[in-house]
N, C-alpha and C positions, 0 to 999 in steps of 0.2 A: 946957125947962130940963134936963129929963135926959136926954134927947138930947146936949145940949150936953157935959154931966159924962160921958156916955159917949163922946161922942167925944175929948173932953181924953185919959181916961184911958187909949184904945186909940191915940193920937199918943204919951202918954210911954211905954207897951209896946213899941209900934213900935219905937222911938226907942233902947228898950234892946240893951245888945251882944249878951245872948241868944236876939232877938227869931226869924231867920232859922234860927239853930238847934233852936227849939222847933218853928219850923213846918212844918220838916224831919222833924224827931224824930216827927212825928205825922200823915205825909203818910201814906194806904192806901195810893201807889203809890210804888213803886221810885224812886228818884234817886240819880245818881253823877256826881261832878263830874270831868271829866279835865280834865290841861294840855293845851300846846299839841299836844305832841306821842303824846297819846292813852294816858297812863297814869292811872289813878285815884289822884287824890287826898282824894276823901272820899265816902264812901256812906251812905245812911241807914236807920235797921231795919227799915224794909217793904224794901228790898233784899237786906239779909243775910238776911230769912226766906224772902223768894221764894226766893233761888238759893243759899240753905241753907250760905253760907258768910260766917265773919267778917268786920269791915271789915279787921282786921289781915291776914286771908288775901288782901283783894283789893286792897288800898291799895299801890302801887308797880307792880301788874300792869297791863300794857296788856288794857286793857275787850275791844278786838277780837281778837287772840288767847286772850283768858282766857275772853271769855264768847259773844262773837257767830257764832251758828253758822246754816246753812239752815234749811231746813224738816226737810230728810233728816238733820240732825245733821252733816252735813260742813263744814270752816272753810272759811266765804267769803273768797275771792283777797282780798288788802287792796286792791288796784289798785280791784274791783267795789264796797268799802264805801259806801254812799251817805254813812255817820255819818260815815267819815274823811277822804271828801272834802268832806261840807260843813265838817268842823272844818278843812281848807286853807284852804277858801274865804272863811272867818267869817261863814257863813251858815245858817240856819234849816233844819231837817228833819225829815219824819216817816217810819216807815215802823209795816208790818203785815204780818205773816205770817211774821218771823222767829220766831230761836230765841235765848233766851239760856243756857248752859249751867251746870246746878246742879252743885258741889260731888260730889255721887254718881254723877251720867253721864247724870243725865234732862234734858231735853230741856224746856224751860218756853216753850211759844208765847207772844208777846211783841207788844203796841202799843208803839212809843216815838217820842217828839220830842226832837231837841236844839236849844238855843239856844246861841249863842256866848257867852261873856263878858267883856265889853270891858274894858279899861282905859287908859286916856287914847287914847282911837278905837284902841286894839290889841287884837288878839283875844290871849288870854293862855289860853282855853283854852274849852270846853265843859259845859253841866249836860244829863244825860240824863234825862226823866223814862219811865219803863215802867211795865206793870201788865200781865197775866197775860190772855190772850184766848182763845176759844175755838178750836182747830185747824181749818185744813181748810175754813174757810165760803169759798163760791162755786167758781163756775165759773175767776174770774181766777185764784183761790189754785190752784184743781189744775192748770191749765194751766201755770204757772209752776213746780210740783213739776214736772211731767213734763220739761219745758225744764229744772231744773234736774239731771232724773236724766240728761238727754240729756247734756248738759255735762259730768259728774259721767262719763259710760261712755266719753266721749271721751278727757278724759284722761286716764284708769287703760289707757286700751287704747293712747294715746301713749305714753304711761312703760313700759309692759310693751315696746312695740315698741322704745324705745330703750333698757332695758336687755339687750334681744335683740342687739341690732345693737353694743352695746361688748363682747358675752360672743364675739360673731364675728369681734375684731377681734384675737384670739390664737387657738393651739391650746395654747398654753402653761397648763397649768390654775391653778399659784399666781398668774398675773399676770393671768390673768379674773376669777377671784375679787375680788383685789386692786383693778382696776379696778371691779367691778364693786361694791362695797362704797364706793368715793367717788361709786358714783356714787349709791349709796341713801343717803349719806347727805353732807349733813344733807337731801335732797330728800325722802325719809322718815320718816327715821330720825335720834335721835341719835348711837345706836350700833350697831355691826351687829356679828355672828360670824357667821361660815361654818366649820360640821364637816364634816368627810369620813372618811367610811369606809374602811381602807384595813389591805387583808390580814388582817381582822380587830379592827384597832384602829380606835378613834375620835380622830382628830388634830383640834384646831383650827387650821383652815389662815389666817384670818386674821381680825384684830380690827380694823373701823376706825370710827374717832371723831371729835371736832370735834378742829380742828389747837391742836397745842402740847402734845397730850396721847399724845405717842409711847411715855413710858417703861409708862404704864398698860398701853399696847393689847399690847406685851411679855410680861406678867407671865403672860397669860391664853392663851399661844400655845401648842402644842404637843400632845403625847400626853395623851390624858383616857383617868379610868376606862373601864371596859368599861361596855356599856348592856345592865346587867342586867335579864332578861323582867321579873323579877317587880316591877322598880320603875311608878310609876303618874306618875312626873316626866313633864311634857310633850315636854321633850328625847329621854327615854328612848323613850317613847311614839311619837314621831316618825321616829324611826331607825330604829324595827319597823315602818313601813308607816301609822304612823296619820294624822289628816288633821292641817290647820294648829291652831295652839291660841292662842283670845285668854287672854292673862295680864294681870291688874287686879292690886291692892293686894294682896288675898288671897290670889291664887294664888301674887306674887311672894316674901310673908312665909311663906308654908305650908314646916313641917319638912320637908326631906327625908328618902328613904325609899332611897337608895342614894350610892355615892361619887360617882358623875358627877349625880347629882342635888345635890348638896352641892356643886359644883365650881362649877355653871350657877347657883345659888342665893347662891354665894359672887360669883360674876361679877355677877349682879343686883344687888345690896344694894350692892358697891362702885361702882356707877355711878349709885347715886342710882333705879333705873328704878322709875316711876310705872304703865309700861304696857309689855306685851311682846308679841309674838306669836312665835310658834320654826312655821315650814314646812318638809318635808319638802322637801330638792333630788330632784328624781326623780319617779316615780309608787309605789305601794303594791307594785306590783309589786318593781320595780327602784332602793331608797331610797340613792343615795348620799352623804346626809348631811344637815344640816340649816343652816336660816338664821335664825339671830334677829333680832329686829329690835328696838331699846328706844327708848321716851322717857321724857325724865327729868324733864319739866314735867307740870304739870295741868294746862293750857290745851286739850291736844291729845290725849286718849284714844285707842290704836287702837280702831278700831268694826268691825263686821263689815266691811264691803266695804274696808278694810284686810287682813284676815285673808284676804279670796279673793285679793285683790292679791299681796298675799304666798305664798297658795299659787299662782299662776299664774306669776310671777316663778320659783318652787323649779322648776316643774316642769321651765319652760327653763334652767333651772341645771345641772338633772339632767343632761337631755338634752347639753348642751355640754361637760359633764363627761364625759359616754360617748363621745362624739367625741372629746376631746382624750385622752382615754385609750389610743383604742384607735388614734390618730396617734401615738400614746408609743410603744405595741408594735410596729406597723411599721415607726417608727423607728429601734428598735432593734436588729429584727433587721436592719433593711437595712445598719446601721453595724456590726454585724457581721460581716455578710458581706462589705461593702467593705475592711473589715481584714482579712479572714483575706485577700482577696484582695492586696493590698499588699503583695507579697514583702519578703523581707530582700533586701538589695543587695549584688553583689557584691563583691569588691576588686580590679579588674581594673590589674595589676602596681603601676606608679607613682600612677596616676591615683586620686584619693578621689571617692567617692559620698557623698550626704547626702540624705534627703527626709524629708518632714513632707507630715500629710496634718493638717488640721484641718476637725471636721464645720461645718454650718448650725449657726447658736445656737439653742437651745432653742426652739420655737416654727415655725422655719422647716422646711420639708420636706428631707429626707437628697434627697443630690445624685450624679450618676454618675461624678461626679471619680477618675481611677487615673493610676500611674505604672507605670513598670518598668523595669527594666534588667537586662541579662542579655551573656554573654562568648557570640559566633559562632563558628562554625566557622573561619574564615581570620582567630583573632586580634582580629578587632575586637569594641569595645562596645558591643551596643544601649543608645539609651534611647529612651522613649517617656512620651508625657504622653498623655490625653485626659482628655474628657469628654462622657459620654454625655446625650442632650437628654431632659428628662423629672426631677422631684421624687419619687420612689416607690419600692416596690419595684423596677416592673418596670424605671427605668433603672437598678437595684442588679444585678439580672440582666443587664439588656444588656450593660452594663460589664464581667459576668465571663465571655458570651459572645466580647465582641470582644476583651477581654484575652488569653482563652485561643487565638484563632485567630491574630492577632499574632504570638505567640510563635513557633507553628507554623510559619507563613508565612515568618516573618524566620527561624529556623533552618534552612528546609526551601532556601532560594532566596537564593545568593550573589548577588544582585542591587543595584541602587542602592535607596533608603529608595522613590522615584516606582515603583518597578512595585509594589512591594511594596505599597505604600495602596492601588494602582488595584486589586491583585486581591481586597487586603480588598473594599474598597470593591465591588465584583461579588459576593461574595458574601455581603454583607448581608443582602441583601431572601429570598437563599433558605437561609440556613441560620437567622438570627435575627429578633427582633422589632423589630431597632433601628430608631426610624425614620429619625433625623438624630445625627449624633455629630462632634468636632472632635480634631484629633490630632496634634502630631508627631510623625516617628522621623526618629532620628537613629543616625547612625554616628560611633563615633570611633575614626579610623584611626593608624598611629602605632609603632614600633618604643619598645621599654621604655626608651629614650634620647632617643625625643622626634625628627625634630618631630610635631604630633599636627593634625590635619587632622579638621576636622567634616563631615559633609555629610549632608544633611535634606532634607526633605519635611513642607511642612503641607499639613494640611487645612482650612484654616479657623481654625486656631489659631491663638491672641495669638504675636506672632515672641518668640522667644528671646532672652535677653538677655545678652550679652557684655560683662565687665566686667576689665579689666586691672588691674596690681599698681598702676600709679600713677592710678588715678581713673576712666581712660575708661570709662564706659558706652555701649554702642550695641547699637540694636536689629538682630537679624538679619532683614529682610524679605524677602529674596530667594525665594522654593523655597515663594510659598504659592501652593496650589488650591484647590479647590472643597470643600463640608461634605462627608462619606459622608454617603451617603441619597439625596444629589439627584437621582441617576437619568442626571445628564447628565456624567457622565467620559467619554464617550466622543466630545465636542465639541472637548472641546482636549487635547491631553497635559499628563500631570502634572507640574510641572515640581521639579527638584532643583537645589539650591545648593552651594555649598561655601565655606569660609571656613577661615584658619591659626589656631590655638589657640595664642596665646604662651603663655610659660613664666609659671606663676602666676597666671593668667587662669581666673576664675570662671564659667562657665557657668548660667545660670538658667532652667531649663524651670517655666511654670507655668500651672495655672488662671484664668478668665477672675474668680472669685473674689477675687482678690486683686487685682484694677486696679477693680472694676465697684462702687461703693459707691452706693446708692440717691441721689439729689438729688446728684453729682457727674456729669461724663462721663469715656468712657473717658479721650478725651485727658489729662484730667489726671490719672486713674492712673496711665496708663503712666510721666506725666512725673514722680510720685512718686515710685515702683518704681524709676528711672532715680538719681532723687538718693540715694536710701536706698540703694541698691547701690552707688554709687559710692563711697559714704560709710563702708562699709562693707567695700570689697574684699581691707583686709589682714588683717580677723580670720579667726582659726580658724574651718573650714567650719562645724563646727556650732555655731557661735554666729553664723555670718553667719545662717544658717538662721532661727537661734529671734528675732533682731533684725527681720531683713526680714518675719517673721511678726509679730509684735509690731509694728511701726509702722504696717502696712499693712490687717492686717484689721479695727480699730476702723469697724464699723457693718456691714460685710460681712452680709448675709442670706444667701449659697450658701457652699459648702463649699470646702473649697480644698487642692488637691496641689502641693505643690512640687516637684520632682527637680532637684538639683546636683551641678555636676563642679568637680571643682577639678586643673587642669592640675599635673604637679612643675615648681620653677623650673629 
């Protein structure tokens, strides 16, 4: 009989709406209920004391981002989840050896089972139950640490290789950076800055974020204070050679002790950042700047092997930095010197000159591109185009080698434009380093009343382009031979062309620059160049110039000389 009365009594408990809630309320071990799609909807207080946080802190959080971590404290790929693939599945699971991550950054070794929870045969979502286990027991448990550290050194050393391989895919430094900042993030990072040192100052060379958030990454760009010794900021610290720094809560809320520490602290707190780490680009030696890296969640702590990642990442940053730098200064001496060498043009009687030289863009390597034109002895006008073979200094030199002999040559030897290449061309290999180079010269022959008569010599060079007052364009092909360099001028004669120069007819000497656009072929340079000049044959010379520049080099990677004549009508 009281059996009976006992069981009545625990049927109408049961029975009660608060029955499943008490039972909860009073489980030793952990339980959290997610939907389908693996957010928590309700936890109970053996859970919030295990992992030492609220339900209101974890209640809308996805459970596997927020809490499920290895053994080593790293977030398990969601792809590997066994919980979130049995909750696809709507099937039953347990595991052992995890970790669920507490609210502070400890690490809580974890048993747990989950069960689906149906509603009208639908899985609508999952109950988790966990409790707290002893670390580290068995043979399977370490052998599976070790497998996971193995995993775990594979991809940090994948990710470092290919943030390697985007920092090599410019010499340009703001657009490596640039690149190389989408590319940490969000695959890192939710936010990144890159400082660079530079003549003394500390610039922020770039800020990148999750997209939509452009006017932010703006605000924070530019010139920062100086990085005072005596400051003890991380930032600061880092710019003097010191090693990478994990920043938590506290270090990210901690006063500043200098302006640029107030600047980085100011940039912190507006982004929300939970967790930071700042790595020196460079090595202690040679620091040229720094990289931060922030997250703005709590799911995701940097941890130490974060912090080596990121200093391993700086250090090839540095390094590509010092490359692209010191591609910067050879750059520009060699654009120097292909300017000084670029004479002014003369004004020989009727006829107008025009030329434009435009470099490789930013990034790309300085090219041996010259022009020249110069008044002969018996009256006529040289011109000349080339281009020397080689990205560098040394075709910047070659080019003022053979420029200079040219000159000589063509002054010294009332000759046709063919003997004149062929003697260049012989004296290549024993006065300079050039190895291969391409050329026209040309004469324009002609009493100051016209008529005016061309006659040329290539070497290898794109033909000339001949363009009349009412539209014809046509290519000069005639009068080409062999590169300089090749050794073998001496197989066939070089041969010389000649052609009539109407009245008001624009002549176009130019670099292989300006027809040769990456992912196009020549042919359809040339046929470009053809329309665009045509198209152009009644304007003033020096607006034909800066047009036919202007249409033609959009994507161009080499350098490009132009030299123009324009006939009196």
């Amino acid at each position: 009989m009281v059996q009976d009365a006992v069981g009545d009594e625990g049927r109408r408990w049961a029975a009660e709406p608060t029955f499943w809630r008490e039972v909860s309320d009073h489980l030793g071990a952990g339980l959290a209920v997610v939907d389908s799609s693996g957010l928590i909807v309700a936890v109970n207080p053996a859970a919030e004391e295990l992992l030492g946080r609220t339900a209101g802190a974890m209640v809308g959080e996805d459970l596997h981002d927020l809490l499920h971590r290895r053994t080593d404290g790293a977030v398990m790929p969601r792809e590997r989840c066994p919980l979130l693939a049995a909750l696809a599945r709507g099937s039953s699971v347990r595991g052992e050896g995890d970790g669920f991550l507490r609210d502070d950054g400890q690490l809580v070794p974890v048993a747990w089972s989950g069960a689906p929870v149906l509603r009208d045969g639908r899985t609508v979502g999952m109950t988790v139950l966990f409790t707290r286990t002893t670390a580290g027991r068995g043979t399977s448990g370490g052998r599976a640490s070790r497998v996971t550290a193995l995993e775990d050194l594979t991809g940090r050393t994948a990710l470092v290789a290919e943030a390697t391989a985007v920092l090599a895919q410019t010499l340009d430094t703001d657009e490596a950076l640039s690149r190389l900042g989408r590319f940490l993030v969000p695959l890192m990072a939710d936010w990144a800055a890159i400082d660079l040192r530079v003549e003394g100052e500390v610039r922020r060379a770039a800020v990148i974020g999750p997209e939509g958030r452009d006017a932010e990454r703006e605000a924070w760009r530019g010139i920062l204070p100086g990085a005072a010794e005596y400051s003890r900021s991380p930032l600061v610290r880092v710019l003097h050679g010191g090693e990478p720094v994990l920043l938590g809560p506290g270090e990210i809320a901690a006063p500043p002790d200098s302006p640029l520490a107030a600047v980085q602290a100011g940039f912190l707190q507006s982004l929300g950042a939970t967790s930071a780490v700042t790595a020196p680009l460079g090595t202690a030696r040679r620091v040229t700047g720094a990289l931060t890296l922030v997250r703005t969640g709590t799911a995701r702590p940097f941890d130490a092997a974060d912090l080596a990642l990121a200093g391993d990442i700086g250090r090839r940053v540095g390094m590509a930095i010092g490359n692209a730098r010191l591609f910067g200064r050879q750059r520009e001496i060699a654009e120097a010197m292909q300017r000084n060498l670029l004479v002014p043009l003369p004004r020989p009687g009727p006829l107008r000159l025009a030329a434009r030289y435009q470099p490789a863009p930013a990034g790309s390597q300085v090219g041996g591109d010259w022009y020249d034109a110069f008044p002969l002895r018996d009256g006529a006008t040289a011109l000349a185009i080339g281009d020397v073979v080689g990205h560098d200094l040394a075709a910047a030199a070659g080019m003022a080698q053979l420029h200079g002999m040219l000159r000589i040559l063509t002054w010294d030897r009332t000759r046709p434009p063919s003997a004149i290449v062929d003697r260049l061309d012989d004296a290549i290999p024993a006065i300079t380093d050039v190895p291969m180079a391409t050329l026209v010269l040309a004469r324009v022959e002609g009493s100051e009343s016209g008529p005016w008569r061309l006659r040329w010599s290539s070497a290898g060079h794109p033909p000339p382009l001949l363009v009349t007052p009412d539209g014809h364009a046509e290519y000069l092909e005639q009068g080409q031979g062999l590169l300089l360099g090749t050794g073998l001028s001496d197989t066939a004669p070089r041969p010389d062309a000649t052609t009539p120069l109407p009245p008001g007819s624009t002549l176009l000497l130019y670099t292989d620059g300006l027809v040769e656009v990456p992912g196009t072929d020549l042919g359809t340079g040339l046929t470009r160049l053809r329309r665009h000049a045509a198209d152009l044959s009644r304007r003033p010379l020096d607006e034909f110039c800066d047009q036919v520049l202007a249409r033609m080099s959009s994507g161009s990677t080499d350098d490009i000389a132009l030299l123009v004549l324009r006939v009196p009508h």
